[in-house]
N, C-alpha and C positions, 0 to 999 in steps of 0.2 A: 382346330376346335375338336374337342373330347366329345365322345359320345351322341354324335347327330346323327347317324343310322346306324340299326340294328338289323342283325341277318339273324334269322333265325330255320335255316334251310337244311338239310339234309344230304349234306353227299357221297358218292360212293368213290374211291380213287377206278380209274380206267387205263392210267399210261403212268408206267409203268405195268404192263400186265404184272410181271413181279418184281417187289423190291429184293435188293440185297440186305442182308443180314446188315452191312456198316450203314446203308440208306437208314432201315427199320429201326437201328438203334442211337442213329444219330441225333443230339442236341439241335437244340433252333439255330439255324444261321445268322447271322447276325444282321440281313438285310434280307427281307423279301419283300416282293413284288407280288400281288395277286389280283391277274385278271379275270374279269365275272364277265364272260358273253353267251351269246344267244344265236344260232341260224335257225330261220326258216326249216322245217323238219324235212323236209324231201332232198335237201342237202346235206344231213348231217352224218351222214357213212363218207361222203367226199368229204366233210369238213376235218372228221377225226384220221380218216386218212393222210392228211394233209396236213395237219399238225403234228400227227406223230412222227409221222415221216421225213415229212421236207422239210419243216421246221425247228421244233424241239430239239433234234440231232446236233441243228448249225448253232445252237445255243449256247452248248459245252464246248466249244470254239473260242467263247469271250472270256479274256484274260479277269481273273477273279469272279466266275459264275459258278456254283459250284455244282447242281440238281435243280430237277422241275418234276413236278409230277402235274396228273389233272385230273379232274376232277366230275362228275357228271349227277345233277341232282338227282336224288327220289325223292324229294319234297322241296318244294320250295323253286324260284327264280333268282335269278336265271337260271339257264338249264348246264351251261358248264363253266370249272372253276381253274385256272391255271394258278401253279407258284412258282415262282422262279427262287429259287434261294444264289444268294450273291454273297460277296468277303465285304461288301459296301457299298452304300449310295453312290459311290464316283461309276460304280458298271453299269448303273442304270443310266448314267450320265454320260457312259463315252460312246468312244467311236464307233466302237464294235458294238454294243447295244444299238443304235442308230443303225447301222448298218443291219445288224438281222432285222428290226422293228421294220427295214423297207425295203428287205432285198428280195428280186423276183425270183418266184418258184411257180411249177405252170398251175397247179392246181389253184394256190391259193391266189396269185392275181387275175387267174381269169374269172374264176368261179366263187370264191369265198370273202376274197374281203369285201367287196361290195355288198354282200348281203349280211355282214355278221356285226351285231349292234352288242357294243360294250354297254354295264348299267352303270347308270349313275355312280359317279366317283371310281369306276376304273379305268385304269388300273390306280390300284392302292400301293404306296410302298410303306414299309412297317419296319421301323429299326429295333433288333433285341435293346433292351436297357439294363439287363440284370439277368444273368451277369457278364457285366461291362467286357 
């Protein structure tokens, strides 16, 4: 269905501290993925730790994923936004997706996923349409 929530939130990019020049100037990927979660705030330096780190890294690992940056509100909820940019919907689908989506890292299964609440309808995935 078209058009049954609107965001209209503000965010800043965090991770990547800097992009590269081929990142800054690159077209839209042809499949993204963006997750909108939320921790509890007396974790959230462990959270960002933990994503940038342990995880986001093991991401560029999966066969056709190409970038991810993230994203951290000044206005608006949730409070942070990931994008996975992919070559297609089947990397969101395979192994290797699956396999980062569960694989243990100490920070984030001891301490973070338990407290960190996706919003409504994330993760979203978004296929480019034009041009094809």
């Amino acid at each position: 269905m078209i058009g049954t929530a609107f965001i209209s939130n503000l965010y800043r990019r965090i991770y990547p501290e800097k992009l590269s020049k081929e990142t800054a100037q690159a077209e839209m990927s042809p499949v993204i993925l963006c997750g909108r979660m939320s921790v509890p705030g007396e974790i959230d330096a462990q959270f960002n730790e933990a994503y940038n780190n342990e995880r986001l890294p093991e991401c560029l690992k999966i066969p056709g994923y190409i970038r991810n940056r993230r994203f951290e509100a000044v206005r608006g909820e949730p409070k942070y936004t990931t994008v996975h940019e992919m070559e297609s919907v089947d990397v969101w689908k395979s192994e290797g997706w699956d396999n980062w989506r569960t694989m243990v890292t100490p920070v984030w299964n001891s301490l973070i996923r338990g407290q960190m609440v996706h919003a409504e309808g994330s993760p979203a995935v978004f296929r480019r349409i034009f041009p094809a």
